[in-house]
Residue frames relative to the residue before (quaternion, step in Angstrom):
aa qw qx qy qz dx dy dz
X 1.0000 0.0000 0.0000 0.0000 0.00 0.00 0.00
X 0.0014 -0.7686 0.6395 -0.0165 3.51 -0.80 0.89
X 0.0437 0.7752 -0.6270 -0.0634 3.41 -1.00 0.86
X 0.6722 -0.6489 0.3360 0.1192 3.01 -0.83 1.57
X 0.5977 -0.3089 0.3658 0.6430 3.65 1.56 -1.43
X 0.5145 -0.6789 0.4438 0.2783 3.27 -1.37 0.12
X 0.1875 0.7950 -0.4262 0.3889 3.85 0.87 1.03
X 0.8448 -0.1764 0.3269 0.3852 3.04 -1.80 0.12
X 0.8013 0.2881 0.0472 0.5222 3.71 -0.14 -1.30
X 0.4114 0.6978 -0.5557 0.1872 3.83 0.92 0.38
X 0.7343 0.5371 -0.2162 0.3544 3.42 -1.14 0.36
X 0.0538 0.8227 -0.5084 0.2484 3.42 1.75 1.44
X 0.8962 0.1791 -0.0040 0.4058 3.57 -1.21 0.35
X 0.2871 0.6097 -0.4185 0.6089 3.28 1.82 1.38
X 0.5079 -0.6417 0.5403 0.1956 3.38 -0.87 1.58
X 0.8172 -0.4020 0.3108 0.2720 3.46 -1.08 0.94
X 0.8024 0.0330 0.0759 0.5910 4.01 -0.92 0.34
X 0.3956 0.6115 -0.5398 0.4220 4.18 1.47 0.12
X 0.0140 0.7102 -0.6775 -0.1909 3.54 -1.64 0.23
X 0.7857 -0.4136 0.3678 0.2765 3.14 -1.60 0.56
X 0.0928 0.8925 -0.4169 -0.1447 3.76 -0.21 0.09
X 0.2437 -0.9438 0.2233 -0.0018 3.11 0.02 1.47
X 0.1625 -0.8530 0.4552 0.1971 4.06 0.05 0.31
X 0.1236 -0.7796 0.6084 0.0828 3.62 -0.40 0.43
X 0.0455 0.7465 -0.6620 0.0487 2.94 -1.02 1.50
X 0.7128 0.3479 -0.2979 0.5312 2.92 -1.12 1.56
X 0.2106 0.8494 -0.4195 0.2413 3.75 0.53 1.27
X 0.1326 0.7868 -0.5469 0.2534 3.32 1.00 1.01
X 0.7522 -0.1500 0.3127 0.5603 3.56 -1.18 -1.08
X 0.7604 0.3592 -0.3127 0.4416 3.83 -0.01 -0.93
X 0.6371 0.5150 -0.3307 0.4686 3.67 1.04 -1.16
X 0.5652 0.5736 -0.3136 0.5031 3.60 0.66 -0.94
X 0.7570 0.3257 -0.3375 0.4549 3.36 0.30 -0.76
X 0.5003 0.6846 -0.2593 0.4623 3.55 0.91 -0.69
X 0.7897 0.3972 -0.0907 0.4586 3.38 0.75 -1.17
X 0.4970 0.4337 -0.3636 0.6578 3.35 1.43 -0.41
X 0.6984 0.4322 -0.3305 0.4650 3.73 -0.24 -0.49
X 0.5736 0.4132 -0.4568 0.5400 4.17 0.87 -0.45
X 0.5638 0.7208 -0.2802 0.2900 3.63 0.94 -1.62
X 0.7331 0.4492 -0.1891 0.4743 3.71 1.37 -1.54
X 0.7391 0.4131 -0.2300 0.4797 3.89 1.29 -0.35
X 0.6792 -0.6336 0.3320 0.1646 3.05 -0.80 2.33
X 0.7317 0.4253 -0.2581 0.4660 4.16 0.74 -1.08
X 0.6803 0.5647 -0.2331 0.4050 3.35 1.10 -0.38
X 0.1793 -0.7769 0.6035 -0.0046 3.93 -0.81 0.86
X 0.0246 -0.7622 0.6463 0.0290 3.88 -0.27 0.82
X 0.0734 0.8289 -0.5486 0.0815 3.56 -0.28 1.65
X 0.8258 0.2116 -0.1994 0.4833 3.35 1.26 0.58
X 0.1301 0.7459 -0.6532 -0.0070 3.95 -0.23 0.27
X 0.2105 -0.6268 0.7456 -0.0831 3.12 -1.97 1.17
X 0.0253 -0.7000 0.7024 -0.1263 3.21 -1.71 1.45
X 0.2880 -0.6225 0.5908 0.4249 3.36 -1.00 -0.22
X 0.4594 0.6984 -0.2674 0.4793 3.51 1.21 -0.78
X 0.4439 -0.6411 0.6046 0.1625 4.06 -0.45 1.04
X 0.4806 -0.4187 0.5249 0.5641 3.13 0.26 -1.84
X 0.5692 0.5667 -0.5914 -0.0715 3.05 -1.88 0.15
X 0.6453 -0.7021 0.2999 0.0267 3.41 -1.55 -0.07
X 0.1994 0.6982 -0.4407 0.5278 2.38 1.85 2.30
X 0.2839 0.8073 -0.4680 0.2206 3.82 0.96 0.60
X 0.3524 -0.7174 0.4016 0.4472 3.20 -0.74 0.11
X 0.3764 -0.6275 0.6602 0.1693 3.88 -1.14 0.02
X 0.4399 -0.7188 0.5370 0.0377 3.10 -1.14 1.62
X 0.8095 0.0294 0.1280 0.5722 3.08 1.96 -0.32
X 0.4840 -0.4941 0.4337 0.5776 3.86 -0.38 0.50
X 0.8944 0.1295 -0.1267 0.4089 3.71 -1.48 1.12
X 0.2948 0.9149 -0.2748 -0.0241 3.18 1.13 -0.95
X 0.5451 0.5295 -0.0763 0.6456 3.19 1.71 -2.45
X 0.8622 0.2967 -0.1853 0.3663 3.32 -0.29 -1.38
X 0.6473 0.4447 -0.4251 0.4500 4.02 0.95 -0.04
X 0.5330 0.5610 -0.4500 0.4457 3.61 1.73 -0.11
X 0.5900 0.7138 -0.2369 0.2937 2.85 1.11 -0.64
X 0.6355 0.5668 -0.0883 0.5168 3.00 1.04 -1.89
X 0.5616 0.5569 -0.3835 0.4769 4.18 1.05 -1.12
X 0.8213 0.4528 -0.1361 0.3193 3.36 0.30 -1.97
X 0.6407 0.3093 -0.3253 0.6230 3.94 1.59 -0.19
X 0.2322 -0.7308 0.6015 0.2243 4.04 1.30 0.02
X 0.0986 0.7538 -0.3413 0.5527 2.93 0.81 1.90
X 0.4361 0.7382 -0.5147 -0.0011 3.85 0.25 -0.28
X 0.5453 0.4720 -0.4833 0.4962 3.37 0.70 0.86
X 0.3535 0.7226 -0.5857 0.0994 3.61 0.80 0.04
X 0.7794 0.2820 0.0866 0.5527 4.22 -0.46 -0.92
X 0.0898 0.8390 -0.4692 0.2605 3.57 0.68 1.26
X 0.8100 0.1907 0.0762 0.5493 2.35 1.04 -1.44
X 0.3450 0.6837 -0.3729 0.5239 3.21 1.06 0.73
X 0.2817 -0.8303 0.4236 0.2276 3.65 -0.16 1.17
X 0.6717 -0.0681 -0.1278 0.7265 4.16 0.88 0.17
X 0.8891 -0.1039 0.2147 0.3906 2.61 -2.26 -1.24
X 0.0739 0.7288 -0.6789 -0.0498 4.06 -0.75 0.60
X 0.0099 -0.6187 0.7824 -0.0713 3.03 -1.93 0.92
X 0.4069 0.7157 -0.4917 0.2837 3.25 -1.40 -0.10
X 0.7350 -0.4294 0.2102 0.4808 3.42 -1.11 1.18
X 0.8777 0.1261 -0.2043 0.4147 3.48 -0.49 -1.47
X 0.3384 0.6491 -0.5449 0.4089 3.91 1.16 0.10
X 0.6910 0.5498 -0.2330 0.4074 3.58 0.70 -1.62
X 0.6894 0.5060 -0.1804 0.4860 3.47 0.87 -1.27
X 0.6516 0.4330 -0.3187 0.5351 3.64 0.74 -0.29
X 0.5789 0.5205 -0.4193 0.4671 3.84 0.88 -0.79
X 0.7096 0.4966 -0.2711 0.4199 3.50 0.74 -1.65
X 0.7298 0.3218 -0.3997 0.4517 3.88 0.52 -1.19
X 0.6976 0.3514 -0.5290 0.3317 4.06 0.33 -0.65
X 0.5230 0.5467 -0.5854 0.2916 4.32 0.83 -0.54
X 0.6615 0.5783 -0.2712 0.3930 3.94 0.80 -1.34
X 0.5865 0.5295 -0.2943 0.5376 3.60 1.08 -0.97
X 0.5216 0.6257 -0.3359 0.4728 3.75 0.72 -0.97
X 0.8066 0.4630 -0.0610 0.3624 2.87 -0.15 -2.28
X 0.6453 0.2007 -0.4051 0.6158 4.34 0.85 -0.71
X 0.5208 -0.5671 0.5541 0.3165 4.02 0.49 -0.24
X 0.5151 0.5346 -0.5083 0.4364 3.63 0.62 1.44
X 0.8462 -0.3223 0.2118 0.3676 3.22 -1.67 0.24
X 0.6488 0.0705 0.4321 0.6224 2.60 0.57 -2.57
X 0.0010 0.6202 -0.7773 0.1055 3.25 -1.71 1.40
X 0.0131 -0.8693 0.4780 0.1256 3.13 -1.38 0.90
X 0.1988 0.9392 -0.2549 0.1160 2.95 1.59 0.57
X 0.7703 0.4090 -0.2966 0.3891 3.45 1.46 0.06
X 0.3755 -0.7917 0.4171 0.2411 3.75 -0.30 0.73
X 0.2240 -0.8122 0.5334 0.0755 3.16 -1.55 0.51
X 0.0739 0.8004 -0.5950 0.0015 3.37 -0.20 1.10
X 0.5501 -0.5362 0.5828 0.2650 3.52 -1.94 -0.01
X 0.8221 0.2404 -0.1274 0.5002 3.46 0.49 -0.74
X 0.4729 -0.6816 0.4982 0.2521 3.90 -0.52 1.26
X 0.6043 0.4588 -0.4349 0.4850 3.63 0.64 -0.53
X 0.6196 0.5061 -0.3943 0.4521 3.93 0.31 -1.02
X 0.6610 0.4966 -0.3691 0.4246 3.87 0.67 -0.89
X 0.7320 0.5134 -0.2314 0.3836 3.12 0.77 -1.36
X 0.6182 0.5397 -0.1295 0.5566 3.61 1.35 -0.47
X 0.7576 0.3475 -0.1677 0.5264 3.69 1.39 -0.38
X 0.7223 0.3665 -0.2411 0.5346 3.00 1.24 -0.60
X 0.1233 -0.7123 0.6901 0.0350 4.07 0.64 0.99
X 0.6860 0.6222 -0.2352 0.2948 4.21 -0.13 -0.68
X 0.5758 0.6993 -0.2337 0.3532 3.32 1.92 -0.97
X 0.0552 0.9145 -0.3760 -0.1384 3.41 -0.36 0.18
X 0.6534 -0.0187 -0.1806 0.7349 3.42 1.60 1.56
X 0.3071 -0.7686 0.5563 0.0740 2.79 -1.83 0.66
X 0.1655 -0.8095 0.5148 0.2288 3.66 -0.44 -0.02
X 0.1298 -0.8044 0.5752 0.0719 4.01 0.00 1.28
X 0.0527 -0.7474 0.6336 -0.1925 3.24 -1.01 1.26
X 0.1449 0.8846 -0.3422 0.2819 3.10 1.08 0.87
X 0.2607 -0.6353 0.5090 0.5190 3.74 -0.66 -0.69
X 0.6989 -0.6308 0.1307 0.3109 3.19 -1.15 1.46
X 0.3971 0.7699 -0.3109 0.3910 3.68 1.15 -0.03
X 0.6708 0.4618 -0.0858 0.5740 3.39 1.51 -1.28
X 0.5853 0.6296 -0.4399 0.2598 3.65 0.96 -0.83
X 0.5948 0.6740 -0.2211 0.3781 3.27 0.67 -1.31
X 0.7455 0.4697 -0.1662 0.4426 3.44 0.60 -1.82
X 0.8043 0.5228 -0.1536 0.2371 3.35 0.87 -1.26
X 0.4799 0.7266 -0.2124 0.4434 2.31 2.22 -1.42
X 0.7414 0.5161 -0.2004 0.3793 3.51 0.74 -1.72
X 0.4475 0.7110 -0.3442 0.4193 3.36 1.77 -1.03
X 0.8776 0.3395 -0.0723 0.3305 3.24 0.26 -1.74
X 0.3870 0.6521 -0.4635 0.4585 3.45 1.63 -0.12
X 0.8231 0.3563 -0.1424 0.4187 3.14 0.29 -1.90
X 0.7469 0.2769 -0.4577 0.3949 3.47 1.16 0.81
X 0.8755 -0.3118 0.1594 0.3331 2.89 1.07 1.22
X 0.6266 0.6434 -0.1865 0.3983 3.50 1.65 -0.51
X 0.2037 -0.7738 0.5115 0.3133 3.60 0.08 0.30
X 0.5025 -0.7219 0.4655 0.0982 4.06 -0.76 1.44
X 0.2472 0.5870 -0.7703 -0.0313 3.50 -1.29 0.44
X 0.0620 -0.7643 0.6417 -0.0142 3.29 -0.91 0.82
X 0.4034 -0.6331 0.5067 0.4240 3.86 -1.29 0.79
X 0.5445 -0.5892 0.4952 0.3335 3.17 -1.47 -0.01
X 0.5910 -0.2932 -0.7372 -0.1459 1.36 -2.77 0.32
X 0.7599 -0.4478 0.3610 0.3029 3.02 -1.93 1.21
X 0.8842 0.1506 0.1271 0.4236 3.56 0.41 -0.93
X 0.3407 -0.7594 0.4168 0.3653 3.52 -0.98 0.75
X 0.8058 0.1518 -0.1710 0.5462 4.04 1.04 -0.22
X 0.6212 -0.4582 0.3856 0.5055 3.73 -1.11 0.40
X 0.6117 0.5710 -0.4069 0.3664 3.03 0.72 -0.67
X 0.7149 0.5224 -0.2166 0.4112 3.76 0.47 -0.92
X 0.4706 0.6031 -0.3081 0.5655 3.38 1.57 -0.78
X 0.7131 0.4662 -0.2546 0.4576 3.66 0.43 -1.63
X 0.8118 0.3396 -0.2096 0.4262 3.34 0.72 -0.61
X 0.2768 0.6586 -0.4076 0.5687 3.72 2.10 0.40
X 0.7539 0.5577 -0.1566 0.3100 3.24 0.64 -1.74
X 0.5154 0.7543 -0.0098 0.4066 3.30 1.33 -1.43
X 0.5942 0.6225 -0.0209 0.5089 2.77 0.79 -2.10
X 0.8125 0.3750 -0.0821 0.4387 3.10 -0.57 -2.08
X 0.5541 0.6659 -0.2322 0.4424 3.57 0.89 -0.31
X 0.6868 0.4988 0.0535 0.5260 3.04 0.60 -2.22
X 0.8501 0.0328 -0.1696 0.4976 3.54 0.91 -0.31
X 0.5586 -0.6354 0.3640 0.3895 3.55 1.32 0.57
């Protein structure tokens, strides 16, 4: 499997009517957004998201409503987080966006097809089926996780900066190499 980048056209050298299946680790404000944007592209499957973060609804906001009206577009939804006292994200926040957009989308009640863990290693260890992650961490974590998920096998997009020392980069680099 080679994926080319995460874009329009992601998901070269994927068997026919196959989709991409993606974990998100790290669903705060930036991940959240991230995820809501994987959520809008047809080849893609989000079947797992990880936080340490439960949930709640101290995020920041690019803007008055900002998180939660992206939100509200991408489940066509404008009651979503009414009651919700600001911006929320967070593991099982994330996991509800993902199971009611998919429920929507086949036209059922309820779908529960995406998992939620706390600890990126447990995902990476349960989910044997995944075929990339997307780290959205705080930047401290990129590096570690990034390398985590190579060496299990995961192809990596991670926000930036990619890494927290040259050193970690060199060894990102390495890595990504070392395991194709």
């Amino acid at each position: 499997r080679f994926v080319p980048g995460i874009g329009a056209h992601i998901g070269a050298h994927i068997e026919a009517n196959a989709k991409l299946t993606i974990g998100c680790i790290g669903v705060g404000s930036q991940g959240l957004r991230v995820l809501l944007d994987m959520l809008l592209l047809p080849e893609v499957q989000v079947v797992a998201v990880c936080d340490v973060n439960r949930g709640s609804s101290d995020y920041l906001d690019w803007g008055p409503n900002e998180l939660r009206n992206k939100v509200r577009t991408v489940l066509q939804d404008s009651s979503w987080g009414a009651t919700l006292p600001g911006p929320s994200a967070g593991r099982e926040v994330a996991q509800g966006i993902v199971n009611a957009f998919y429920a929507k989308e086949r036209g059922r009640y309820s779908y529960n097809g995406c998992a939620a863990y706390e600890d990126f290693r447990e995902l990476l260890e349960k989910e044997k089926d995944l075929d990339a992650v997307i780290v959205s961490t705080p930047d401290h974590w990129h590096g570690p996780i990034a390398i985590t998920s190579m060496r299990a096998g995961k192809h990596v997009y991670s926000q930036k900066p990619m890494a927290h020392s040259v050193w970690e980069c060199r060894e990102m680099a390495r890595v990504a190499k070392e395991t194709g």
